[in-house]
N, C-alpha and C positions, 0 to 999 in steps of 0.2 A: 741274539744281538739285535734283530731288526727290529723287535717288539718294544727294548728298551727305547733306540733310538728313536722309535716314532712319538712314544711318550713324551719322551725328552722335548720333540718338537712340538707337541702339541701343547705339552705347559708353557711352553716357550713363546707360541702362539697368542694362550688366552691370558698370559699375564701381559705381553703389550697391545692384547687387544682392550684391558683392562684400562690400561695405562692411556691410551688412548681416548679413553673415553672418559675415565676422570680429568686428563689432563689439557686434552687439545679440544674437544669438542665445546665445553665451555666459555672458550676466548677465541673460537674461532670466529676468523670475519668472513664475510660476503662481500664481491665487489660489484657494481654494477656496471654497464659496459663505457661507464667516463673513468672507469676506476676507482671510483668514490669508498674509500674506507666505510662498511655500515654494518651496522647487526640489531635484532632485537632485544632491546634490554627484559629480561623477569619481568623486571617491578619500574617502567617506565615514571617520569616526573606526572602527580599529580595535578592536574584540574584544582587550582589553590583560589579562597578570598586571603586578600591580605589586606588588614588596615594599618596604612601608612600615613602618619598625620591626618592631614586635611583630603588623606585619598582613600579609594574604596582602588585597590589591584586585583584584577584576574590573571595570575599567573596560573602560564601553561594553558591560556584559554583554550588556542588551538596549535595542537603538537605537532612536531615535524614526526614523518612514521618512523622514521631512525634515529638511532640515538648512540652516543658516541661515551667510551670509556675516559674515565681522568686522565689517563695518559697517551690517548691513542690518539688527540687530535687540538687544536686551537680552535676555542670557540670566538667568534665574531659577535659584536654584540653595539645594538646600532637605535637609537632613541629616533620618534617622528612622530607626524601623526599621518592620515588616510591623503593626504593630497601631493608627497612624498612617494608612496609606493609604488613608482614607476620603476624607481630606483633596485627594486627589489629582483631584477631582473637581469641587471648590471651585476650587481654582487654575489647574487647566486652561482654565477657561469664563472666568474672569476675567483670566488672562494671557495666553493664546492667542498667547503666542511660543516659543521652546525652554525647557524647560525641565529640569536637572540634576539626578536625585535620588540622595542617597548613601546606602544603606541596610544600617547594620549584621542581619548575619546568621550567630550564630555555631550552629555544630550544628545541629541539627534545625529550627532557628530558620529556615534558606537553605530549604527544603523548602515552609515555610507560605510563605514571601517570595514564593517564584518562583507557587505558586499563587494569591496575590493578586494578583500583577501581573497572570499572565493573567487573573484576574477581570477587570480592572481592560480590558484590552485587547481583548477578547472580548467581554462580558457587560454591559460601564456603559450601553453604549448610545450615549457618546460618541469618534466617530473621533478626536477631537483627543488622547487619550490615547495610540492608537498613532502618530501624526502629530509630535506632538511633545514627548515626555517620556523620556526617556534614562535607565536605573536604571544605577546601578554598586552594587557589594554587596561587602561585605567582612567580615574578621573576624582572630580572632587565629590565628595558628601549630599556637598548642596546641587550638582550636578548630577543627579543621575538618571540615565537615561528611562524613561518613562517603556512598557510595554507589560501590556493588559492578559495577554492571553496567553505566555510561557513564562519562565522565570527565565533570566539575564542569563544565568549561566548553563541556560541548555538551548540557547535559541538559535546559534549558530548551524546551518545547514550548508556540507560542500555544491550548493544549488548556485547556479546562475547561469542568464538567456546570454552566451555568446554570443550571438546578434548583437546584443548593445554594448555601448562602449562603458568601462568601470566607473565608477565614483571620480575616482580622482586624475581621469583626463577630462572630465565636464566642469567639476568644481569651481563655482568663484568664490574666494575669501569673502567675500561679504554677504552669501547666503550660510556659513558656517552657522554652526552653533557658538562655536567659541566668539567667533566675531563679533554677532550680535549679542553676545552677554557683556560683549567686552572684556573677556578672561585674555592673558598669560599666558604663552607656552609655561607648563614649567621642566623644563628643556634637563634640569640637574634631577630631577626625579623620576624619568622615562630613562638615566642616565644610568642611575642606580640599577634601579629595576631589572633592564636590561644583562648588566653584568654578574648581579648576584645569582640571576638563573640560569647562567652557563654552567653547563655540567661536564666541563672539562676544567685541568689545572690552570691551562694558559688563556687566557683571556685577550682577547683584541677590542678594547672601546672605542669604535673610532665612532662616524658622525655616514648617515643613511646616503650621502651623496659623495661618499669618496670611495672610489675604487682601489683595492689594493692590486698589486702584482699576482701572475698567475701563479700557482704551482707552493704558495706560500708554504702553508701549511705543510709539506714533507719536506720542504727545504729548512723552515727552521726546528720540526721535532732533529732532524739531520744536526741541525748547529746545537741544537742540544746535547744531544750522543757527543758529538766533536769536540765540545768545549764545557765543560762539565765543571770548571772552577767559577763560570759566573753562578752558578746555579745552588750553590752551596745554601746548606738551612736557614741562617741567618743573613743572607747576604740581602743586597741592596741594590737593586741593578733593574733595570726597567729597559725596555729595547724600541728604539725609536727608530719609524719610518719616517723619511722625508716627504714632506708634501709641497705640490707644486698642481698648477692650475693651467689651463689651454683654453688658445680661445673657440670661441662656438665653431661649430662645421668641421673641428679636423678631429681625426680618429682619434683615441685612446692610445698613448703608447705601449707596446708590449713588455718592449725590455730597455734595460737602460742604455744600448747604443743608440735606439728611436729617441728617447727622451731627450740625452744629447744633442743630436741633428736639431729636434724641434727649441729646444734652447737655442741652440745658432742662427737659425733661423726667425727668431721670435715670437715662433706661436706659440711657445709654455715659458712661463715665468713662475718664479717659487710663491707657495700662495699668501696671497692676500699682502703683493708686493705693494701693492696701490693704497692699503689700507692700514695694514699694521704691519709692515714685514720681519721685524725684528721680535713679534712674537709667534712668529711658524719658522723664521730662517735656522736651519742645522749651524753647526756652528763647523767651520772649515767646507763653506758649502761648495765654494768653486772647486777646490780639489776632488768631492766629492764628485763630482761632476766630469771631472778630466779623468776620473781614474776607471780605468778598464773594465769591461762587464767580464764579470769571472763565473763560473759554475759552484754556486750553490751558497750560502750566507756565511758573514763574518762580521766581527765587530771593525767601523772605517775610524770610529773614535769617540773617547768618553768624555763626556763635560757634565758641570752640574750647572744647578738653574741662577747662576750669579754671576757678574760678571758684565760681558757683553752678552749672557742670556738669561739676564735677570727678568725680564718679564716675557721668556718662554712659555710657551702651554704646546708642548708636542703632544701628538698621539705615538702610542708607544703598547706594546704587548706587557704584560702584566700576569699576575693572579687574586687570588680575594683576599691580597693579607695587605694591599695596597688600600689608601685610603679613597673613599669614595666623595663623591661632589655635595658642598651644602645645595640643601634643597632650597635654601630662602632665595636663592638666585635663579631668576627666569631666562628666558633667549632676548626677551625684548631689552632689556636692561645692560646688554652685554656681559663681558667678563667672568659669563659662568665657569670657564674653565680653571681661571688663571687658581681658583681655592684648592686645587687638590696639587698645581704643582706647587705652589706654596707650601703647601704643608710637605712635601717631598724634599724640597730644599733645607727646610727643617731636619727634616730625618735623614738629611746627608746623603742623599741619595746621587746615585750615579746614573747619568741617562746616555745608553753605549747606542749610537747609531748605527744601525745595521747599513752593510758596504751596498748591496744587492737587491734591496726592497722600498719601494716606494708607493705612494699614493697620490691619485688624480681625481683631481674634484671634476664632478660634471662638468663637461664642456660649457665655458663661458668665464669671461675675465670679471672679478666685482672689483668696480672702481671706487663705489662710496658704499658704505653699511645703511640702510635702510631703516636701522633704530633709531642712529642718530637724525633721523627728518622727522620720521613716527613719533618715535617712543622715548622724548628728553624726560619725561616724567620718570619713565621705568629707570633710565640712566643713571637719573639722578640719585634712585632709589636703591639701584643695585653699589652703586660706588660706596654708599655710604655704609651698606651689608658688607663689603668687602672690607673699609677701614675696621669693623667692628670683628669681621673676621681674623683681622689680621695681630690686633690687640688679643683674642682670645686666645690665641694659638701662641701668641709672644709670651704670656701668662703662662702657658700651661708646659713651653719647653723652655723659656728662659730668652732674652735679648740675642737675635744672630743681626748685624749688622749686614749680612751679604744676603738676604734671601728681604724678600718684596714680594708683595702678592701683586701689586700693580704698579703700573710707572705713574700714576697720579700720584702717589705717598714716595716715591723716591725723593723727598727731601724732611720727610718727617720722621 
């Protein structure tokens, strides 16, 4: 009897030793001691050229060393260029999932880039930068940066004298390269870029100087599990954070009873109240605002982009079946955004405000836009790309009287 029984245990043994080892070992993850979801992927993202129009892209120039499954995580995914990356420091500690940064770099411009990132990588004192932040850099044709004794896409070294301070705390805009050529951001194409190389489902587009909420990312895969009917194949549903701005000197709120208080008090108002606020304002924002901080994400309420939020442009979670930004519109000319929720309004889309999450722009109130003094020329230029936008997209799905790419055409 005791001979069988051992048997018995022993197959018993190596077939879920078996099982184990087909089954768990492959998806197992690693955490690190912030808890960070990570693993090594086989066949990590390529070291990529891409030519994009009028651009030469190095995607995946320099990779975050972990890398995240489709479904194990929300990618963050945030357009700049090198004078910006302070920012990168902020976001990391506060998103602590993958995050996608597309960094215009034309001329001499790639040179200070690549030395701030090393900063950045080296020097912050935070691992989570090289763990999980992915640069991609790009630039124009007619733009490329010059260097005689490596090729462009191996000259990158995690090298840099900690002693000195990075590229972009010294920087003045008027030694740029872009400056003195006179270029552009082109602010919708660092936009793309960005999003299309996140290697997870959900994507977060937001903008390099807005901080999200801590702990996001496990709260909304959670609202995922929980809530399973937005999510459906076909559906239509896009998930907006509320943005709101503080002025310079006071902390970062953590959670939204902080937020509250500092509303009461006056030092955060919803952003860009001074300048446009009716395309950032949530829609039922004061309720929004009265209503109780609860543990963990929900939808506070759905609207679409017409109405009183007809010239809307929220940042909001997403994936890559969502429409992406014309490139013909730059930062300087304003209203890069307002083309992709136009075209969402079109598609009938539903934009659900999440109750529990929110984002905070760098410390500091903008009173006036700095295009409009600079750059009437580009304004000029981009308004009339948006009428043209807006005619095309009307062509191509047919006359909606409720959806407007801009409030300059709300009577045409």
């Amino acid at each position: 009897m005791f001979p069988k029984i051992s048997f018995v245990y022993q197959l018993f043994a190596f077939v879920s030793l078996v099982i184990f080892v087909i089954m768990v070992i492959p998806h197992q993850q690693h955490a690190n001691s912030r808890g960070t979801p990570r693993f090594l992927l086989k066949n990590p993202p390529e070291k990529e050229v891409e030519y994009r129009g009028n651009f030469i892209v190095f995607r995946n120039y320099i990779q975050a060393d972990m890398q995240f499954r489709s479904s194990e995580s929300v990618t963050l995914s945030v357009p700049g260029d090198y004078r910006f990356l302070d920012n990168i420091l902020q976001l990391v500690d506060r998103w602590r999932g993958p995050i996608s940064v597309a960094l215009y770099a034309p001329g001499y411009d790639f040179f200070s880039t690549l030395q701030s990132i090393a900063y950045l990588r080296i020097c912050s004192g935070n691992s989570l930068v090289k763990e999980l932040v992915t640069f991609h850099l790009f630039f124009e044709h007619d733009h490329i940066p010059i260097q005689h004794d490596r090729p462009l896409l191996d000259i990158y070294r995690d090298e840099f004298d900690c002693s000195q301070k990075p590229p972009f705390e010294t920087v003045k805009d008027g030694d740029m390269y872009k400056e003195r050529k006179n270029l552009t951001y082109p602010i919708n194409v660092a936009r793309n870029v960005a999003k299309l190389n996140a290697q997870t489902h959900f994507v977060f587009p937001s903008d390099i100087e807005l901080y999200p909420t801590r702990n996001f990312i496990k709260e909304f895969l959670e609202f995922v599990q929980k809530r399973p009917d937005y999510f459906k194949k076909n559906s239509t549903n896009v998930f907006v954070l509320p943005l709101f701005e503080i002025l310079e000197g006071y902390r970062i709120p953590e959670t939204k009873k902080e937020l509250q208080d500092m509303i009461r008090n006056k030092t955060a108002i919803t952003f860009h109240e001074k300048v446009c606020g009716s395309c950032h304002r949530v829609p039922r924002v004061k309720e929004w605002l009265e209503q109780t901080d609860t543990i963990g994400l929900d939808v506070f309420t759905a609207a679409k982009r017409h109405g009183k939020q007809i010239v809307w442009e929220p940042f909001f979670v997403c994936t890559q079946k969502e429409p992406l930004w014309d490139e013909r519109l730059n930062w300087e000319g304003q209203g890069n955004k307002m083309c992709q929720a136009y075209y969402l309004c079109m598609l009938d889309y539903d934009f659900l405000v999440l109750d529990n999450a929110f984002l905070i722009h760098k410390p500091g109130v903008k009173k006036k836009k700095v295009q409009n003094i600079k750059h009437k020329d580009q304004k000029y230029k981009n308004d009339l790309i948006l009428k043209s936008i807006q005619d095309e997209i009307t062509k191509i799905y047919g006359e909606n009287d409720k959806c407007r790419i801009h409030n300059l055409f709300l009577n045409n």
